[in-house]
GUGULUM-113695 format. One line per field, with one value per residue: x, y, z of N, C-alpha, C in turn. Coordinates in nm, 3 decimals, padded with zeros to 5 digits. Layout:
N
n_u = c(X|...)
n_v = c(Y|...)
n_w = c(Z|...)
ca_u = c(X|...)
ca_v = c(Y|...)
ca_w = c(Z|...)
c_u = c(X|...)
c_v = c(Y|...)
c_w = c(Z|...)
This chain:
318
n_u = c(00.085|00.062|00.175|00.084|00.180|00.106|00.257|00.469|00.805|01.047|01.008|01.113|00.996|00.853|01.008|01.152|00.945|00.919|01.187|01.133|00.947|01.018|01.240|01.048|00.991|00.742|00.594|00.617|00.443|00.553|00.380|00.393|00.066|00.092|00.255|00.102|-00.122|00.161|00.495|00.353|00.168|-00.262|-00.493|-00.874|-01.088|-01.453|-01.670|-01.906|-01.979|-01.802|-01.455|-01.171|-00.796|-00.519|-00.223|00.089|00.412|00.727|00.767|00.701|00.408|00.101|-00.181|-00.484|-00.634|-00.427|-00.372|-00.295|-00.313|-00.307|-00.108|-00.210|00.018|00.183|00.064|00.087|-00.082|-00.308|-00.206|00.000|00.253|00.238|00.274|00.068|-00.061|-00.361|-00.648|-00.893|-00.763|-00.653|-00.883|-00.976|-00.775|-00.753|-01.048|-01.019|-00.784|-00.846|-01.112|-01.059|-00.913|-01.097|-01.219|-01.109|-01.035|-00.911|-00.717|-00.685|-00.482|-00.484|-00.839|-00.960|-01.219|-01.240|-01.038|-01.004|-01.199|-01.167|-00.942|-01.015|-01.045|-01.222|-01.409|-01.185|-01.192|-01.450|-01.467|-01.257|-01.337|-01.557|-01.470|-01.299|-01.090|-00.890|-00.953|-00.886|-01.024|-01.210|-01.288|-01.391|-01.453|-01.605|-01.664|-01.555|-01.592|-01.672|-01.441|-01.289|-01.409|-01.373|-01.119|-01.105|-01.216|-01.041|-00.838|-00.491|-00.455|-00.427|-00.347|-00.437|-00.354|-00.615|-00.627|-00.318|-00.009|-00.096|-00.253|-00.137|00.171|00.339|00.555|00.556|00.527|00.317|00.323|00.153|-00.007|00.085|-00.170|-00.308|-00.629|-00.595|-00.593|-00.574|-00.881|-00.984|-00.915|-01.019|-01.268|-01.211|-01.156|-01.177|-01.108|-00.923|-00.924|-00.782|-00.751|-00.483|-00.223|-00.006|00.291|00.476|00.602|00.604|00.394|00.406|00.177|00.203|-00.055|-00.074|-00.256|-00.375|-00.169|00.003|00.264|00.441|00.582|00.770|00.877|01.062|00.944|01.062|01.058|00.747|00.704|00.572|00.487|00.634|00.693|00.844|01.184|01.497|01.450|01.649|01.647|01.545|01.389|01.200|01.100|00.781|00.578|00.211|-00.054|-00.323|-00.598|-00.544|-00.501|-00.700|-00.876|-00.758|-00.833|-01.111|-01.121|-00.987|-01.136|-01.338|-01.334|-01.249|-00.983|-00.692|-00.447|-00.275|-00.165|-00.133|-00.117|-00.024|-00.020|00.144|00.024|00.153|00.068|00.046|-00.161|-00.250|-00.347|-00.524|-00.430|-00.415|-00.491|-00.319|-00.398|-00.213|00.036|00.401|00.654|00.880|01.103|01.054|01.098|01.354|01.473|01.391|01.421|01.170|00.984|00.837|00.754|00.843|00.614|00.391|00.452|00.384|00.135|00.041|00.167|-00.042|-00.227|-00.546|-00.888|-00.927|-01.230|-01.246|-01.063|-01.073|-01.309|-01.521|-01.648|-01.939)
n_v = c(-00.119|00.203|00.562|00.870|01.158|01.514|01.778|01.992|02.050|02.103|02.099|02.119|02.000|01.820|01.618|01.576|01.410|01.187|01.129|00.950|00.781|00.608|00.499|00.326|00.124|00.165|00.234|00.513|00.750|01.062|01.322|01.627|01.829|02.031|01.875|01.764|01.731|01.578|01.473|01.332|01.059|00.971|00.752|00.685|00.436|00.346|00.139|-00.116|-00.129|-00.082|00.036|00.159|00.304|00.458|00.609|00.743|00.822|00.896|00.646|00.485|00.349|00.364|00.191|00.273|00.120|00.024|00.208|00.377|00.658|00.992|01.257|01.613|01.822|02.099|02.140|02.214|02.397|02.257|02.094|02.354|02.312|02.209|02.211|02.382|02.581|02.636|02.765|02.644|02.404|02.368|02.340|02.086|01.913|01.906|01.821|01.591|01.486|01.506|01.392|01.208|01.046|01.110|00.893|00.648|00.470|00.609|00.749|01.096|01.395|01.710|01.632|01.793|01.902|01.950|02.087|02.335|02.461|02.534|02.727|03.011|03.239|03.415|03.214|03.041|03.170|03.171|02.898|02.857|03.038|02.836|02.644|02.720|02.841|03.150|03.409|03.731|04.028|04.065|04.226|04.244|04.441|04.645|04.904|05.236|05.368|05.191|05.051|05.270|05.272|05.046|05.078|05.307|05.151|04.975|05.068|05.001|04.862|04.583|04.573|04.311|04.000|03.876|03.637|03.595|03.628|03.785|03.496|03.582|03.655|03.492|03.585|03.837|04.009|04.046|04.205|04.171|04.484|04.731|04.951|05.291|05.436|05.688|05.707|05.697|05.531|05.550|05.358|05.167|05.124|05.051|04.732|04.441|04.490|04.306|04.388|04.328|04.336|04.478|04.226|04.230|04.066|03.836|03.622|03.359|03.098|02.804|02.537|02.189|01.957|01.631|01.431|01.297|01.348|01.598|01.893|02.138|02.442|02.725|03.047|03.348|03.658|03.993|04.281|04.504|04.352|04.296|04.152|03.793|03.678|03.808|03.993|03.879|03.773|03.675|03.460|03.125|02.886|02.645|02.348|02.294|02.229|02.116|02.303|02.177|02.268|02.404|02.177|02.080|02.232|02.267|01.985|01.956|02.157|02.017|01.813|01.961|02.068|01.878|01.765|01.584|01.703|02.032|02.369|02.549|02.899|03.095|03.413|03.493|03.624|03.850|03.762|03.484|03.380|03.208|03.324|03.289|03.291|03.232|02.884|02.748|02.474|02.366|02.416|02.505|02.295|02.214|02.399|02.402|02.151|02.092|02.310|02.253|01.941|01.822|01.482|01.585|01.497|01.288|01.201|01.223|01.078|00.809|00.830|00.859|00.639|00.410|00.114|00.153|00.322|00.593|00.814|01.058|01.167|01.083|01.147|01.438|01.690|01.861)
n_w = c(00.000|-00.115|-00.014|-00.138|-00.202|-00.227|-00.385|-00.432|-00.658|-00.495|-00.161|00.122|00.371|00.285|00.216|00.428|00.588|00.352|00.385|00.633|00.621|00.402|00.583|00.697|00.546|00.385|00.083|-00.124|-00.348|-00.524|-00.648|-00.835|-00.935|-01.124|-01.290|-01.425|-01.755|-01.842|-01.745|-01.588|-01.586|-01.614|-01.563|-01.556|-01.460|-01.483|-01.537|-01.532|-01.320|-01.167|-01.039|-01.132|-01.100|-01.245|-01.170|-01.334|-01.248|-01.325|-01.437|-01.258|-01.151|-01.003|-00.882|-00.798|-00.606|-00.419|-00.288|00.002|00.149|00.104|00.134|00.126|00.026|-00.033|-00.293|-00.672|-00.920|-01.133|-01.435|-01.479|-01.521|-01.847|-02.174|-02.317|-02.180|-02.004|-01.904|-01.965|-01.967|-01.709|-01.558|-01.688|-01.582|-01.323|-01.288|-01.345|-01.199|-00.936|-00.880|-00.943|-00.740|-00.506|-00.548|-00.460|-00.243|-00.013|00.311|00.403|00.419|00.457|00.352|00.088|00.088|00.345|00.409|00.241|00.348|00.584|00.557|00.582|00.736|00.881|00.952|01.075|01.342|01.465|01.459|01.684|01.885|01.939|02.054|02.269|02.262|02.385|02.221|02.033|02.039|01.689|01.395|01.035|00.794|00.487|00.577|00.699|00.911|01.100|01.109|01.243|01.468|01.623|01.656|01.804|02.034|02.130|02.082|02.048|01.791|01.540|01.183|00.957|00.732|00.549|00.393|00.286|00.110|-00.221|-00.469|-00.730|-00.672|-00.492|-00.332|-00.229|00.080|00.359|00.631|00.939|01.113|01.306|01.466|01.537|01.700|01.564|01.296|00.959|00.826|00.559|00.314|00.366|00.292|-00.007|00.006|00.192|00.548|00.792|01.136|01.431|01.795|01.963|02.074|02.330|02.307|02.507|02.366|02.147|02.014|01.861|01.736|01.686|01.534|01.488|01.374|01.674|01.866|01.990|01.908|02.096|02.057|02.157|02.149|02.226|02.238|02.119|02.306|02.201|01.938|01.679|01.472|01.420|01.266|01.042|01.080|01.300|01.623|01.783|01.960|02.011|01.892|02.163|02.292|02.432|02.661|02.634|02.746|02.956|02.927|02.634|02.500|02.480|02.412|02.100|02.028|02.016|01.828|01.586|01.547|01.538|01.246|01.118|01.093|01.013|01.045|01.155|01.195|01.486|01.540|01.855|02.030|02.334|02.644|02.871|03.148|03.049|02.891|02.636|02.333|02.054|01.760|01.474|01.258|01.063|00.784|00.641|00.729|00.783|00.902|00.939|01.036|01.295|01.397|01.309|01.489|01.737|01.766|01.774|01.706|01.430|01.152|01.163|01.270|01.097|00.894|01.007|01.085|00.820|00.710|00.868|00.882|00.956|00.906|00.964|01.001|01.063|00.889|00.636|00.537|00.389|00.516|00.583)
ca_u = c(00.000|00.108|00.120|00.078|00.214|00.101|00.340|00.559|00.917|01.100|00.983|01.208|00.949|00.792|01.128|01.172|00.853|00.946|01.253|01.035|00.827|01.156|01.292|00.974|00.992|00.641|00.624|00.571|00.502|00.546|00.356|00.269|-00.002|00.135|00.324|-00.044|-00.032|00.345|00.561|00.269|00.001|-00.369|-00.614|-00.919|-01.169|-01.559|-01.723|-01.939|-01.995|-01.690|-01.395|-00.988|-00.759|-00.378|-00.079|00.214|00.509|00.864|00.761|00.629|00.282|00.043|-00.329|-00.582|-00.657|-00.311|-00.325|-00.294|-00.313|-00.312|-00.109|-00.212|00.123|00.199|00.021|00.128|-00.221|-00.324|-00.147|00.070|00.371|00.181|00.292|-00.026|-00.157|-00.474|-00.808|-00.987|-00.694|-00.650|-01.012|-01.012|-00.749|-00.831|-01.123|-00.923|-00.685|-00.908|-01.218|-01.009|-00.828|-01.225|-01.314|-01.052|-01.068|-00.790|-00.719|-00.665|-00.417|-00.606|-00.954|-00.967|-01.265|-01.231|-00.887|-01.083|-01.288|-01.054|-00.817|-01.119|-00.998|-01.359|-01.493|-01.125|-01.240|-01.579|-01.469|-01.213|-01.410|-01.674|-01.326|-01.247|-00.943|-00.904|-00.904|-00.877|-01.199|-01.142|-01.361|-01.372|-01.534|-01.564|-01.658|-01.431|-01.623|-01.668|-01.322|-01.250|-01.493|-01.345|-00.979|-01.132|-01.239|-00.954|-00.670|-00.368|-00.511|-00.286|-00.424|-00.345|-00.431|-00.707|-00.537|-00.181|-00.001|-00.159|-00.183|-00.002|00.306|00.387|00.675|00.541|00.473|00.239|00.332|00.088|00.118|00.017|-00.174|-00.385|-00.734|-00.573|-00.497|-00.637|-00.940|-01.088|-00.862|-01.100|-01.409|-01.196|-01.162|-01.254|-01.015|-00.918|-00.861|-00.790|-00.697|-00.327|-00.219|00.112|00.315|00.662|00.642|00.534|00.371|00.328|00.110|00.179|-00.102|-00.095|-00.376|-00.414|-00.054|00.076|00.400|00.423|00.750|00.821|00.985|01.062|00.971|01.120|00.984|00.705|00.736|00.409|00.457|00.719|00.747|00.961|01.277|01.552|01.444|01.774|01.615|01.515|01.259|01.196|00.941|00.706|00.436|00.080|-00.160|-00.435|-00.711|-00.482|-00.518|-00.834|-00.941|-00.693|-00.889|-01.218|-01.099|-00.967|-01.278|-01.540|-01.297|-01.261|-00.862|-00.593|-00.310|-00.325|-00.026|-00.188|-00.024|-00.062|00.042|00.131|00.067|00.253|-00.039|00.086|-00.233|-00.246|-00.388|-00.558|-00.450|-00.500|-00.491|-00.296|-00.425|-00.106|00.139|00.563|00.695|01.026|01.177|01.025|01.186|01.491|01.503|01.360|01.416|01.062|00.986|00.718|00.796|00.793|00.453|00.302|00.451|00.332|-00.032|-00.005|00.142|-00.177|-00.361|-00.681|-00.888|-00.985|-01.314|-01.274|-00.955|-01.110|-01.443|-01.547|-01.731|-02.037)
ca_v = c(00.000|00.393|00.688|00.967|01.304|01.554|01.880|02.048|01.909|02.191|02.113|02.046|01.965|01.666|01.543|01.486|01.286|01.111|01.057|00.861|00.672|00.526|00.392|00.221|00.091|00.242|00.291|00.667|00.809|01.209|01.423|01.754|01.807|02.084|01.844|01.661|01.628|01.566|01.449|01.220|01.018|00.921|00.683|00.633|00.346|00.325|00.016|-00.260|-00.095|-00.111|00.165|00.149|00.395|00.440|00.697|00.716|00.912|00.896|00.532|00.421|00.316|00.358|00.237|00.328|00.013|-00.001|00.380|00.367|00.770|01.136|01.382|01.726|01.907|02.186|02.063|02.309|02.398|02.140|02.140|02.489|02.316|02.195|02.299|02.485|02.612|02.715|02.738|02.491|02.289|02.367|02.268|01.971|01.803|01.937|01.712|01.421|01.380|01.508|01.285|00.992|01.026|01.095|00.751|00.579|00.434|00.653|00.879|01.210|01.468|01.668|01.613|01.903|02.046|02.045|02.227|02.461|02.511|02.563|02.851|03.118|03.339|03.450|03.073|03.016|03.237|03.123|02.756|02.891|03.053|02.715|02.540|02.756|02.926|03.270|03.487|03.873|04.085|04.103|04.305|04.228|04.526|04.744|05.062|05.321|05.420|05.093|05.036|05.352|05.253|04.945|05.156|05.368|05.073|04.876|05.171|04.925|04.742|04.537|04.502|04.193|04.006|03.716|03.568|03.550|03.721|03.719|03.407|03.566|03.701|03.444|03.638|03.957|04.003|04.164|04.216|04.245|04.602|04.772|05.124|05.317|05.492|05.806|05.597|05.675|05.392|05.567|05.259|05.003|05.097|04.976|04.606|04.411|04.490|04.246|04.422|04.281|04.398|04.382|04.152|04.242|03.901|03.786|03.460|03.348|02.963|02.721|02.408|02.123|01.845|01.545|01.313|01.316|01.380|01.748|01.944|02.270|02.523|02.865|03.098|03.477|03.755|04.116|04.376|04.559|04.282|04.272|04.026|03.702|03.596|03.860|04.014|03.800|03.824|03.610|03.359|02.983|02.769|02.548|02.282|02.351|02.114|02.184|02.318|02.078|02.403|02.429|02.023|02.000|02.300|02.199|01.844|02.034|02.285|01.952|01.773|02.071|02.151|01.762|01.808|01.522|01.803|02.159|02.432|02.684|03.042|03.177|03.477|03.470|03.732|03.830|03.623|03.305|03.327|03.212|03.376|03.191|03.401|03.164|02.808|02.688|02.371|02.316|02.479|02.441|02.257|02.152|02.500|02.352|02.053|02.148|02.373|02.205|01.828|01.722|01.435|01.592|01.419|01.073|01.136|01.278|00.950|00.707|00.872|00.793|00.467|00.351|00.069|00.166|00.479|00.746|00.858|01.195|01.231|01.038|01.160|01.578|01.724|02.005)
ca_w = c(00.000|-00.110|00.024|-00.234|-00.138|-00.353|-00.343|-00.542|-00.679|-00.385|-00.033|00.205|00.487|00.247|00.190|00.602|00.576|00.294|00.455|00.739|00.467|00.393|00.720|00.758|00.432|00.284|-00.045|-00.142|-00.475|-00.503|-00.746|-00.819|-01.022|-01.211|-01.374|-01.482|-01.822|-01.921|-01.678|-01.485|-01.676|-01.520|-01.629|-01.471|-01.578|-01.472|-01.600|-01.540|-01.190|-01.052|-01.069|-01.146|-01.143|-01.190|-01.167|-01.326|-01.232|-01.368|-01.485|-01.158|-01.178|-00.854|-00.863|-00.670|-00.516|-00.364|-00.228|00.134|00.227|00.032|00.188|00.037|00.147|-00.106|-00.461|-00.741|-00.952|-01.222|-01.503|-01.477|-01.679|-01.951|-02.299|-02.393|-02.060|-02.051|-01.775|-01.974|-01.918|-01.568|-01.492|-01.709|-01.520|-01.197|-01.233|-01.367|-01.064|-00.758|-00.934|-00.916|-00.587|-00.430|-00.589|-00.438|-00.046|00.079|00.403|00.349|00.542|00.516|00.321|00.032|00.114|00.476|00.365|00.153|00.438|00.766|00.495|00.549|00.876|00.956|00.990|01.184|01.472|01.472|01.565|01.783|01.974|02.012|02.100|02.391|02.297|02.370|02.084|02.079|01.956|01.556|01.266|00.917|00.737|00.469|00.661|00.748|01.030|01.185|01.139|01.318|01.599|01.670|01.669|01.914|02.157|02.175|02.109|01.997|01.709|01.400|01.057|00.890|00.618|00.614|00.258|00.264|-00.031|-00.368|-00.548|-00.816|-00.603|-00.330|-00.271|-00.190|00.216|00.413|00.790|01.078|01.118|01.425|01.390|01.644|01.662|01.495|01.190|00.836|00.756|00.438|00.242|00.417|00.164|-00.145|-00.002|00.341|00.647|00.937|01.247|01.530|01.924|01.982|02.195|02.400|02.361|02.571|02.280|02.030|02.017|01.708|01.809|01.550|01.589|01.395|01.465|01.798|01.874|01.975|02.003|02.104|02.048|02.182|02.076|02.341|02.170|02.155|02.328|02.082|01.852|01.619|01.354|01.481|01.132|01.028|01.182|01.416|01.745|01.831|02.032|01.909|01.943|02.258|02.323|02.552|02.728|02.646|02.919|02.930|02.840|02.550|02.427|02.501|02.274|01.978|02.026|01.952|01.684|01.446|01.516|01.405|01.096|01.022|00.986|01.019|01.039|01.161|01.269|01.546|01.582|01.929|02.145|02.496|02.645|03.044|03.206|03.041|02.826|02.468|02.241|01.927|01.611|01.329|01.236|00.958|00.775|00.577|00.788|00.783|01.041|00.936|01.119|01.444|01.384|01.333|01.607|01.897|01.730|01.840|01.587|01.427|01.052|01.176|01.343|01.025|00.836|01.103|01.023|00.677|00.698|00.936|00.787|00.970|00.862|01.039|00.965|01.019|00.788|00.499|00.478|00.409|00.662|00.510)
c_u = c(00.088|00.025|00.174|00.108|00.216|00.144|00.450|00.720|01.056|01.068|01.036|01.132|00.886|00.916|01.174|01.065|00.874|01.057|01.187|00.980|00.909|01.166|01.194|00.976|00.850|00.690|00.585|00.594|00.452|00.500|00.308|00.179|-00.045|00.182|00.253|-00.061|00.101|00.428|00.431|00.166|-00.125|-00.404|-00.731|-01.037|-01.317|-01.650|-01.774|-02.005|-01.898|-01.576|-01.227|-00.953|-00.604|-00.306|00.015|00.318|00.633|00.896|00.742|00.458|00.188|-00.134|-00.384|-00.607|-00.554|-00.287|-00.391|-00.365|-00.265|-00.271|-00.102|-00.082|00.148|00.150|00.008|-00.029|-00.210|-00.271|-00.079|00.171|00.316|00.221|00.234|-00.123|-00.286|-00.614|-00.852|-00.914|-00.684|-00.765|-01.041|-00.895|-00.741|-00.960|-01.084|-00.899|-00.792|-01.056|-01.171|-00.950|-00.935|-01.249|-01.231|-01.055|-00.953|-00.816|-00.645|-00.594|-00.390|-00.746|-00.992|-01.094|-01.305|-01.108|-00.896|-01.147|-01.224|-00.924|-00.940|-01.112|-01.123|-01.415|-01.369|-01.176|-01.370|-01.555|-01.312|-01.267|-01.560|-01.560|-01.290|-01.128|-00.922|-00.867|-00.960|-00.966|-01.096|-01.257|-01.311|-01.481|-01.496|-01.576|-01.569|-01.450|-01.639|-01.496|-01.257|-01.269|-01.422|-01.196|-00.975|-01.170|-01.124|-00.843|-00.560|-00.494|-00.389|-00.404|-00.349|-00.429|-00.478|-00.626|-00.412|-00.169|-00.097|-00.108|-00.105|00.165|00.294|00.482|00.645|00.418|00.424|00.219|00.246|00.113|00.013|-00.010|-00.306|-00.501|-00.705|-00.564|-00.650|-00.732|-01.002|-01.053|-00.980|-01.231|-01.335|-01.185|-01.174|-01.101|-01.009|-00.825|-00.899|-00.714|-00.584|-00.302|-00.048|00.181|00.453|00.678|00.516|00.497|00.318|00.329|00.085|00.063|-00.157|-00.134|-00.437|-00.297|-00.050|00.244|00.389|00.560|00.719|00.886|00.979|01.056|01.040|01.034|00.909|00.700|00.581|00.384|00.600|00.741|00.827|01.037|01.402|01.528|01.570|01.772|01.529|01.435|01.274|01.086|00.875|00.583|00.308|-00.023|-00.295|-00.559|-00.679|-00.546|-00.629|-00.936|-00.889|-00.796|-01.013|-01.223|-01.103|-01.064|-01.412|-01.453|-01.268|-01.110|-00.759|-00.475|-00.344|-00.169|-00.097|-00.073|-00.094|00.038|00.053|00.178|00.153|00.190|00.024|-00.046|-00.216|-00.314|-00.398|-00.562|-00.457|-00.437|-00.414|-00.321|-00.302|00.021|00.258|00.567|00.836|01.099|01.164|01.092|01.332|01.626|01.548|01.350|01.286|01.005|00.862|00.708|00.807|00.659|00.352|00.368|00.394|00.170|-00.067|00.017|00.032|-00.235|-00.556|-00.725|-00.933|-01.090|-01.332|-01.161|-01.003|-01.275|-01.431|-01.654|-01.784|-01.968)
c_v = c(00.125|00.451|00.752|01.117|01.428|01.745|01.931|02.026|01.957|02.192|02.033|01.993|01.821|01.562|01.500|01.404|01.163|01.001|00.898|00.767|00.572|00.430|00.329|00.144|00.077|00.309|00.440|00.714|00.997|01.247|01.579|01.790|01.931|02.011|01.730|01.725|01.678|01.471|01.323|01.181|00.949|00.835|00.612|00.556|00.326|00.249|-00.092|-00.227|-00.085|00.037|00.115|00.252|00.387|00.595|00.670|00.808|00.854|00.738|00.418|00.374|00.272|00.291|00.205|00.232|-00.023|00.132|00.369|00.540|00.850|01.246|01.524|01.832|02.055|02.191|02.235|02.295|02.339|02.191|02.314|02.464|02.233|02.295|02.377|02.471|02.695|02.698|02.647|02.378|02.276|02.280|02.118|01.872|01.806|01.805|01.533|01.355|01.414|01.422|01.174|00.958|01.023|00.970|00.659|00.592|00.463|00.733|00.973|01.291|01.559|01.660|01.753|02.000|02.036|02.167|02.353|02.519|02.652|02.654|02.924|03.120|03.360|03.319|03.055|02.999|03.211|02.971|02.764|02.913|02.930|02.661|02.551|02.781|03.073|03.380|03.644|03.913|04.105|04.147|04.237|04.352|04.597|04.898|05.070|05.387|05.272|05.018|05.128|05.326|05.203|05.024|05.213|05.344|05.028|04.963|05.136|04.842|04.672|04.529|04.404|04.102|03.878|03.633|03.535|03.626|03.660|03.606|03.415|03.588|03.667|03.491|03.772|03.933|04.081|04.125|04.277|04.346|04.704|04.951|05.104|05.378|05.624|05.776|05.630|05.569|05.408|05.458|05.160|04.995|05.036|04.811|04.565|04.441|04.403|04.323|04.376|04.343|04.321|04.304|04.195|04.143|03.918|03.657|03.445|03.176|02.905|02.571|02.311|02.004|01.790|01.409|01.350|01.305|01.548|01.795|02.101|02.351|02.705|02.949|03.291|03.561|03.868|04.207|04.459|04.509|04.269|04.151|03.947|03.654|03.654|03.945|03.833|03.822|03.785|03.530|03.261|02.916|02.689|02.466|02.320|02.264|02.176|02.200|02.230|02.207|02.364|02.288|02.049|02.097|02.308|02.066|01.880|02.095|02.132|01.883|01.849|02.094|02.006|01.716|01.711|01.582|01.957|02.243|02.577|02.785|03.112|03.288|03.464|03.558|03.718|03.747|03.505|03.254|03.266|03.213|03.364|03.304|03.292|03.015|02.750|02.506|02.283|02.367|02.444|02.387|02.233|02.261|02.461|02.252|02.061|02.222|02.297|02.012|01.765|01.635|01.455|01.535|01.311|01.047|01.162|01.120|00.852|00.749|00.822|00.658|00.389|00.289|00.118|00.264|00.544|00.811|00.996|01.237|01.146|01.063|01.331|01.591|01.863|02.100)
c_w = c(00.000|-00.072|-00.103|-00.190|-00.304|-00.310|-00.435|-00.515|-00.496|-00.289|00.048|00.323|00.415|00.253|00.320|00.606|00.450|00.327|00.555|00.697|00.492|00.461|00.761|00.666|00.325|00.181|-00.074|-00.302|-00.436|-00.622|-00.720|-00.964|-01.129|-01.315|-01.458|-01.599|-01.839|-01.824|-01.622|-01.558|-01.534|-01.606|-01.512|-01.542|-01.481|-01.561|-01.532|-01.360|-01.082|-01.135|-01.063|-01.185|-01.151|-01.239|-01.223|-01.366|-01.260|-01.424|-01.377|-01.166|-01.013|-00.922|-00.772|-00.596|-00.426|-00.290|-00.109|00.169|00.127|00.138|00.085|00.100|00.058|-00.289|-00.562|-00.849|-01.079|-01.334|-01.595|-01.547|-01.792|-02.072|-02.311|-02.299|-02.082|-01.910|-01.807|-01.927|-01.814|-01.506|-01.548|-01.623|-01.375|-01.139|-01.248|-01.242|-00.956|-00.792|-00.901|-00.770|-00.508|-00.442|-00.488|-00.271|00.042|00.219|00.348|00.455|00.461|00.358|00.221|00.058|00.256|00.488|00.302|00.292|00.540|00.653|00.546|00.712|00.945|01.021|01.110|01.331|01.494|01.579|01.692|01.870|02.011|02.064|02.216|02.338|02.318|02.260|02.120|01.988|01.800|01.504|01.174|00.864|00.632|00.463|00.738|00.871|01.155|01.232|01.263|01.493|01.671|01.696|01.809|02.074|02.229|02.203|02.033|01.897|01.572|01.297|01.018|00.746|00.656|00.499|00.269|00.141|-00.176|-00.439|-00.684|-00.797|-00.515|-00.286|-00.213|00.010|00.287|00.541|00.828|01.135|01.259|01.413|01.542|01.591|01.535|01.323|01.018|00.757|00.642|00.334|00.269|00.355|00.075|-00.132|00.176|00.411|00.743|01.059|01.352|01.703|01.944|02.086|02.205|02.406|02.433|02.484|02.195|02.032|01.926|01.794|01.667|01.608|01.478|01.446|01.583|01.893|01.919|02.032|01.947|02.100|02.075|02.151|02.153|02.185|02.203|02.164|02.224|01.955|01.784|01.563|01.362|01.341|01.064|01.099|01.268|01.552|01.867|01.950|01.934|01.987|02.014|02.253|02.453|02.587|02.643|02.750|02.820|02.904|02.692|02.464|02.408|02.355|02.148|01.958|01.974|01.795|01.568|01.441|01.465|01.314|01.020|00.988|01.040|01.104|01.041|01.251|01.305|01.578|01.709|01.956|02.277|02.544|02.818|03.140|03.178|02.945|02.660|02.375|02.135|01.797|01.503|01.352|01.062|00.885|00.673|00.621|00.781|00.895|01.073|01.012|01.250|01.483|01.425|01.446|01.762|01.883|01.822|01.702|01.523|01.263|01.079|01.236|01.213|00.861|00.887|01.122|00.880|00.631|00.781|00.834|00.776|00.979|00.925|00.964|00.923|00.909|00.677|00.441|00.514|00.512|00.536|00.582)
């Protein structure tokens, strides 16, 4: 039985799980499904009432009846190197490969459209807050007066973005930027704003949990520090226990979003509280790794090599 990891040819965090694959001696085929058609052929066959499907990458040949587990880790968008790219093409093999990989009796890490789901910031904080984690008052609007309002309640507020950079410039970055009531919102009519009440942190905390597994890493911030993702703050990541509050509402959150695999971003503020700023459903981890060597790549192989399935990671959730 394969695992299928579907991610693009550059990721050094699949390549520590693959690693892992390995030393157990699970088979693993890698695609990305940019490289659907050319580089990787499909065929899928419906007949007679029954269904077959197969893969084949670099002259490997996977089918579906033999596909253990689907990790979605970084998958490059359906045929993007294709000679003669085109939308129609995009969408026609779009439905090719994710048509055939639905048909087939795999687990999923995680489940595409609970992954579709659990990206959308507003829903985040929604099941955060049923979860019990503490999360800091946020807006989404596009009034300039409600924006203001909310400026005017809280005092310290950050804007940030609910998206991530544009999907046409993944390289271009947009830091959590901290602005006060006085603060110019007439911008926030031309598109929606997320503002949220700052939180004061002494650290910064990424919560990897895979399955029903967690490891947690720290990391001190610097005084006035807004956004931990850029800058050196010249301190490194530690592990750190999890407070049982903490588990218990991670244990919640991946059960209402349905999700195998999830990488939480808190704050903590001088209390010791932590503060639920977003949920990533495809998050890095390999920096955590690295850091604070907690084996979090052999636990996210030892999920996919599992013979027995997990309901909630192989079936979508509405």
């Amino acid at each position: 039985m394969t695992v299928l990891i579907l991610t693009s040819e550059e990721d050094v965090t699949a390549d520590m799980v693959v690693a892992e694959l390995h030393a157990t001696g699970t088979p693993v085929m890698r695609l990305d499904p940019a490289d659907l058609p050319g580089k990787a052929v499909l065929s899928a066959d419906y007949a007679h009432g029954d269904f077959d499907g197969h893969l084949s990458v670099n002259g490997h040949v996977l089918s579906m009846g033999g596909l253990r587990s689907i990790w979605v880790r970084r998958p490059g968008e359906p045929a993007a190197h294709a000679a003669h790219r085109s939308e129609w093409l995009t969408a026609e093999t779009r439905q090719a490969l994710y048509g055939m990989l639905h048909s087939a009796a795999a687990r999923w890490m995680n489940h595409p459209r609970n992954a579709d789901q659990a990206r959308l910031k507003p829903w985040q904080l929604r099941v955060a807050h049923l979860s019990g984690f503490a999360v800091p008052p946020t807006v989404f609007t596009t009034s300039p007066r409600l924006a203001r309002e909310f400026a005017e309640e809280y005092r310290d507020v950050v804007v940030k973005s609910a998206s991530g950079p544009p999907p046409g410039n993944p390289g271009l970055t947009l830091p959590t930027t901290l602005v006060g009531p006085d603060a110019d919102f007439s911008a926030v009519a031309a598109g929606p704003a997320l503002l949220q009440r700052y939180v004061s942190k002494r650290a910064d905390i990424r919560l990897t949990a895979v399955g029903s597994r967690m490891f947690a890493a720290r990391k001190t911030a610097e005084p006035g520090q807004v956004d931990g993702r850029y800058g050196d703050t010249g301190h490194a990541w530690e592990p750190v226990p999890v407070p049982d509050r903490i588990g218990k509402a991670v244990h919640e959150y991946v059960t209402l979003a349905g999700l195998a695999y999830a990488a939480f971003d808190f704050a903590e503020d001088e209390d010791g509280i932590w503060w639920f700023l977003e949920c990533n459903q495809s998050g890095q981890f390999g920096f955590v790794e690295l850091e604070t060597g907690q084996p979090i790549a052999e636990e996210v192989a030892l999920w996919l090599a599992q013979r027995r399935p997990d309901r909630r990671a192989t079936e979508g959730r509405g």
